[in-house]
Residue frames as qw, qx, qy, qz and C-alpha x, y, z in Angstrom:
[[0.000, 0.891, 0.453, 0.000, 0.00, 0.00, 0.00],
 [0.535, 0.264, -0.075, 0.799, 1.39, 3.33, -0.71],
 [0.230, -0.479, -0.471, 0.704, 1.91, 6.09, 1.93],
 [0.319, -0.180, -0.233, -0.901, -0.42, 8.40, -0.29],
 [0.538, -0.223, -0.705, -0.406, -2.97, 5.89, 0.19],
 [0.540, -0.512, -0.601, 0.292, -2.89, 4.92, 4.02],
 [0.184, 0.050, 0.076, 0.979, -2.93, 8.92, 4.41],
 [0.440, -0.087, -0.238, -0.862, -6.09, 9.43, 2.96],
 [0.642, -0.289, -0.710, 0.013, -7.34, 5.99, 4.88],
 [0.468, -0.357, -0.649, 0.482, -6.65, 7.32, 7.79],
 [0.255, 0.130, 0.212, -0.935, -7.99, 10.70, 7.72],
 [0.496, -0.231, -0.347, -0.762, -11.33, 9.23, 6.49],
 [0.544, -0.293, -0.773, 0.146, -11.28, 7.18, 9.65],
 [0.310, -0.656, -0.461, 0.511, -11.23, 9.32, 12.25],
 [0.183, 0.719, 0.484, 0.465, -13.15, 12.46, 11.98],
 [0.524, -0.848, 0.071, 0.014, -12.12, 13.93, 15.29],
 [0.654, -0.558, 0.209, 0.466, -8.56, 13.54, 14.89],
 [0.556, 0.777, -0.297, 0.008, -6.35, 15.44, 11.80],
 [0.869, 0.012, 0.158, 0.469, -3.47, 13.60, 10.64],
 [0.429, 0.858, 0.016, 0.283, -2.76, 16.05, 8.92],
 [0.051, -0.945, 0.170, -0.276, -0.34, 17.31, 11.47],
 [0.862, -0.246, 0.437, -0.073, 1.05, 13.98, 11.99],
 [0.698, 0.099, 0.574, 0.416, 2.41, 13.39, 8.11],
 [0.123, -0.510, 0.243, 0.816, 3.98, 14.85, 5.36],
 [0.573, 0.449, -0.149, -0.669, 2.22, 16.85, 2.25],
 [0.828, 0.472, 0.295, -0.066, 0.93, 14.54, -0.42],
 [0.574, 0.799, -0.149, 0.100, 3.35, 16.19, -2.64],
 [0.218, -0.653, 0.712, -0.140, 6.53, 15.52, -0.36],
 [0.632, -0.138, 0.753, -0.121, 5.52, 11.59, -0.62],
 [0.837, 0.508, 0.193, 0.066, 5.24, 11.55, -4.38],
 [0.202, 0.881, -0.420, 0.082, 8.21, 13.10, -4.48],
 [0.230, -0.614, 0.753, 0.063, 9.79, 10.58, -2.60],
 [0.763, 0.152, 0.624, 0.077, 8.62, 7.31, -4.31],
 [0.615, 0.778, -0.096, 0.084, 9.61, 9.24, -7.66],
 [0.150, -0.776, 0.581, -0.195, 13.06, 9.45, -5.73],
 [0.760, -0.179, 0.617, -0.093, 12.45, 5.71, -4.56],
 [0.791, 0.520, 0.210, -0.243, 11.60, 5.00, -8.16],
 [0.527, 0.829, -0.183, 0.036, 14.51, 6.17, -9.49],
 [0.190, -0.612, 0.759, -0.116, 16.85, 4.14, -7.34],
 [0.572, 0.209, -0.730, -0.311, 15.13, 1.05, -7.63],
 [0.045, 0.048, 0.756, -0.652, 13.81, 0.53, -4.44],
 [0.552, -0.410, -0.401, -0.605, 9.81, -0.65, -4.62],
 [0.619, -0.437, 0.493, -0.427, 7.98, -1.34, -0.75],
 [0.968, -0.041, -0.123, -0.213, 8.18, -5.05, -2.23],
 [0.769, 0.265, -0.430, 0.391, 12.12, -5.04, -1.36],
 [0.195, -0.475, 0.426, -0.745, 11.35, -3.30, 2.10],
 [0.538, -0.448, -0.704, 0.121, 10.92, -5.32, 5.34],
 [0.284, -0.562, -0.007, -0.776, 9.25, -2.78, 7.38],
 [0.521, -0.287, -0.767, 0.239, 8.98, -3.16, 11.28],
 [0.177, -0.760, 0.093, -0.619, 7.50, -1.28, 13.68],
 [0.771, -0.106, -0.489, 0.394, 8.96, -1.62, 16.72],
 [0.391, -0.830, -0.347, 0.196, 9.43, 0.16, 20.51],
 [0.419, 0.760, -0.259, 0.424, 11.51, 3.10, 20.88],
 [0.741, -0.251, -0.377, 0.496, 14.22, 3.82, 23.28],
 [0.237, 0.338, -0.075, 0.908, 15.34, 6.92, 25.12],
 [0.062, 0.090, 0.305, -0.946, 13.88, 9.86, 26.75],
 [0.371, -0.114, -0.649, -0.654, 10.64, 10.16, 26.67],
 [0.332, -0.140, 0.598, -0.716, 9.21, 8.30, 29.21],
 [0.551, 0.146, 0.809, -0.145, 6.04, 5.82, 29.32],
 [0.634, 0.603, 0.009, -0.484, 4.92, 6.96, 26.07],
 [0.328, 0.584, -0.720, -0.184, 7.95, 5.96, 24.56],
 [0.172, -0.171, 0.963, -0.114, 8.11, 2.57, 26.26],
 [0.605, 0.377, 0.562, -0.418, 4.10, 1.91, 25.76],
 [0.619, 0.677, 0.184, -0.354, 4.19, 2.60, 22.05],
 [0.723, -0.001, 0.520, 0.455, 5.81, 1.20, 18.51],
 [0.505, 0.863, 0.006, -0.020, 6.30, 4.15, 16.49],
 [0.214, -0.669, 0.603, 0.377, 9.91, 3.48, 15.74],
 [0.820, 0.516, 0.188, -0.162, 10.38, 2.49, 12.06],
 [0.361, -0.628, 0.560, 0.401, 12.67, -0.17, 11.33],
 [0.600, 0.694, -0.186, -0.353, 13.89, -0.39, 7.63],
 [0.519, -0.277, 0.749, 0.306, 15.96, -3.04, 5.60],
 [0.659, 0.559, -0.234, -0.446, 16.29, -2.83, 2.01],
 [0.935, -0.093, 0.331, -0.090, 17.01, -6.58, 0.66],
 [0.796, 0.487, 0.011, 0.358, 18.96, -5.98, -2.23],
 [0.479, 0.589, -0.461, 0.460, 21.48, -3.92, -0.88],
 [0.625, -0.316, -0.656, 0.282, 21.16, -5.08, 2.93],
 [0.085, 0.365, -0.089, 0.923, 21.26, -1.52, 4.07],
 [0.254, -0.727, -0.638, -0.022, 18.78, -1.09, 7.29],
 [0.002, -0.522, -0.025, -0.853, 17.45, 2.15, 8.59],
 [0.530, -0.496, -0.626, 0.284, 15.82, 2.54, 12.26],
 [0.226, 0.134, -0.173, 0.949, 14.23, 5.72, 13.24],
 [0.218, -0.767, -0.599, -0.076, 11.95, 7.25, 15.49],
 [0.172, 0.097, 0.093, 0.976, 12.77, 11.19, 15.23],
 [0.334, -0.243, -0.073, -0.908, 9.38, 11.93, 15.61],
 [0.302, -0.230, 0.831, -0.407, 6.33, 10.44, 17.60],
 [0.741, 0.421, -0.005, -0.523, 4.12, 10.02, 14.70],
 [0.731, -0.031, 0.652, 0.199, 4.85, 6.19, 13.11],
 [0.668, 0.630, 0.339, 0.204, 3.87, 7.65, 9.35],
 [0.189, 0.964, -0.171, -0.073, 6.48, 10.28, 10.15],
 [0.397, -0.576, 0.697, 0.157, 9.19, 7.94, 11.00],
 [0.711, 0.360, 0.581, 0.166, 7.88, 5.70, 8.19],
 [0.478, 0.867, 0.125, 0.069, 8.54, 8.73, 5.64],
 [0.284, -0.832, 0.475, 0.041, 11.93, 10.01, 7.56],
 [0.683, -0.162, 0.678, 0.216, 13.21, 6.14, 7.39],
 [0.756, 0.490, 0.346, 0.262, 12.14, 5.66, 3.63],
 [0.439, 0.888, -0.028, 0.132, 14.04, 9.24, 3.00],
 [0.452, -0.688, 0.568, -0.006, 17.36, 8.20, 5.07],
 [0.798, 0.021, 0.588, 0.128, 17.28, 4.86, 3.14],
 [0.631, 0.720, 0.237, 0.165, 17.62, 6.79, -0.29],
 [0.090, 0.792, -0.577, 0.178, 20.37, 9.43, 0.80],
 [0.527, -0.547, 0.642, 0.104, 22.15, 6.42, 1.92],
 [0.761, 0.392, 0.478, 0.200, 21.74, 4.36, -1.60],
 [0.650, 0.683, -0.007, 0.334, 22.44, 7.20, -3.72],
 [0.142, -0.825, 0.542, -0.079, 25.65, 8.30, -1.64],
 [0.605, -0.359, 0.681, 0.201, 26.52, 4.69, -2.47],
 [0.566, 0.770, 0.262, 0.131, 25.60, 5.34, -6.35],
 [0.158, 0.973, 0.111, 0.125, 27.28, 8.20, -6.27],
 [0.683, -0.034, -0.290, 0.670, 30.81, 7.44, -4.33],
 [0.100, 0.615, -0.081, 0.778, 30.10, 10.81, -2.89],
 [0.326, 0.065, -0.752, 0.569, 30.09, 11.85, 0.41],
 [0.045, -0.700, -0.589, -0.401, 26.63, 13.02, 1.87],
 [0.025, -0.755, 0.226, -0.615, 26.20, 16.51, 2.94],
 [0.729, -0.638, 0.050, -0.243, 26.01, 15.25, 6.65],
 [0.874, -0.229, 0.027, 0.427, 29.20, 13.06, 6.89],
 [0.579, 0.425, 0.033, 0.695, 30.67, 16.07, 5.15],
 [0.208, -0.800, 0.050, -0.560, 29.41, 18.57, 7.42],
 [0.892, -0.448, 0.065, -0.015, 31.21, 16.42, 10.31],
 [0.794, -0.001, -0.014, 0.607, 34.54, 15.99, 8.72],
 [0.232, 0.656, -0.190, 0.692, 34.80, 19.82, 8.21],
 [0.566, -0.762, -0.055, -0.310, 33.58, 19.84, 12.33],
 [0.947, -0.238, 0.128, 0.175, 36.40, 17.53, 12.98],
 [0.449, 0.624, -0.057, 0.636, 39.07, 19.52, 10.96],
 [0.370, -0.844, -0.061, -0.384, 37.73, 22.49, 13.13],
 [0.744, -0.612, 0.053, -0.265, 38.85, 20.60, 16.04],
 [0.882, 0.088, -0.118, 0.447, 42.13, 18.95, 15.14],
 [0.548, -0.705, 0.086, 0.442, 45.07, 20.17, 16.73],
 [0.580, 0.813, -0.048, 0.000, 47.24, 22.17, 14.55],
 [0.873, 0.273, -0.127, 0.383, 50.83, 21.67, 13.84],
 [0.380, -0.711, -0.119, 0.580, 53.44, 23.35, 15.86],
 [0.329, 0.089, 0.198, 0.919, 54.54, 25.14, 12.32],
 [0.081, -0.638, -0.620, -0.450, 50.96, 26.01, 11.53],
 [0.458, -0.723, -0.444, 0.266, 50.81, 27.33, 15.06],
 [0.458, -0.530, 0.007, 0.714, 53.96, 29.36, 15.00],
 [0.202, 0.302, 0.590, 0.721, 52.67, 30.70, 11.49],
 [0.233, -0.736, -0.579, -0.263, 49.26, 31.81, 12.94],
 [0.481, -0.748, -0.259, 0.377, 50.91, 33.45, 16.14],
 [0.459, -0.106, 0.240, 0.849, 53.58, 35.38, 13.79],
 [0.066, -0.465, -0.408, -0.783, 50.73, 37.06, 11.90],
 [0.338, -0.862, -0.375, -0.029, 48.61, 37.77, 14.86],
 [0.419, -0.636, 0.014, 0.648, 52.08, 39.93, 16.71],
 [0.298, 0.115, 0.418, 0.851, 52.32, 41.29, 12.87],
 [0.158, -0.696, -0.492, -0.498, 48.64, 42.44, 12.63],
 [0.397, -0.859, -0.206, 0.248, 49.15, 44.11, 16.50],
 [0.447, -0.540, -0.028, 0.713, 51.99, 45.63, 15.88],
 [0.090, 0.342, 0.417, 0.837, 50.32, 47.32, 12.93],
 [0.410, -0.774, -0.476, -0.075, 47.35, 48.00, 15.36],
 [0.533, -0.662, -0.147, 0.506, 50.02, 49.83, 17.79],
 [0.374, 0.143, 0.321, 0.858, 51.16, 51.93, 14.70],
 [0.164, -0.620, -0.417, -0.644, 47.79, 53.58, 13.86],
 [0.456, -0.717, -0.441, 0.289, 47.58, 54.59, 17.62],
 [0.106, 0.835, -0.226, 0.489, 48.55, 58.42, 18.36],
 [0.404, 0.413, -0.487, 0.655, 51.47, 59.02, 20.73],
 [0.602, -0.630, -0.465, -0.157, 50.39, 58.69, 23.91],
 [0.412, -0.891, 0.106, -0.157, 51.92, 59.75, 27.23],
 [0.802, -0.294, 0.484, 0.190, 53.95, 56.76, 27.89],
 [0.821, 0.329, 0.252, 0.393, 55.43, 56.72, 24.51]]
């Protein structure tokens, strides 16, 4: 069944509750099975589980299975995510976590997220003692151009 479909099931079930605010636009879910489509990835090569979450949260979390775990068959890849407390959002999140991880193995590229980590990790690396003594030479150059553009003071 596709997640247009059980959508529009489930708002004509309950008349008192809106999904609506629960799952994403019609047009965000054709978008991604046109995305699915185009990797090769139909629900018939998805084992789909719903299953408890873990964490914070408290008894909700423990009482209820909206964590959605994923496993595509052909490339063995699983996915396992409960980011939200809605099940049809973690069912949409998972299916769109399972594609950026296929086509960043298509693609031999890195995806923006692991890349936005190695530059964090750069950031954080210790720099070389030349690098250092390179950085600290230009900072006493750039003051002692600062201490130029000062007028003559008492002390001087």
């Amino acid at each position: 069944m596709s997640l247009v479909r059980l959508i529009e099931q489930l708002e004509n079930t309950s008349p008192i509750f809106n999904f609506t605010n629960f799952v994403p636009s019609p047009e965000k879910i054709a978008a991604l099975e046109a995305r699915m489509a185009g990797l090769g990835v139909t629900e018939e090569n998805l084992t789909e589980k719903f299953i408890q979450g873990s964490g914070s949260g408290g008894q909700k979390i423990n009482k209820t299975a909206s964590c959605v775990y994923l496993k595509h068959a052909r490339s063995g890849i699983e996915v396992k995510c409960q980011q939200q407390r809605s099940r049809e959002l973690n069912r949409y999140i998972a299916r769109r976590e399972l594609c950026e991880r296929l086509e960043e193995i298509r693609d031999g590229k890195k995806s923006a997220k692991k890349q936005a980590q190695e530059k964090i990790r750069r950031q954080k690396r210790r720099r070389s003692r030349r690098a250092k003594n390179r950085m600290l030479d230009a900072k006493s150059k750039h003051a002692d151009k600062k201490n130029l553009r000062k007028p003559p003071g008492r002390n001087d």
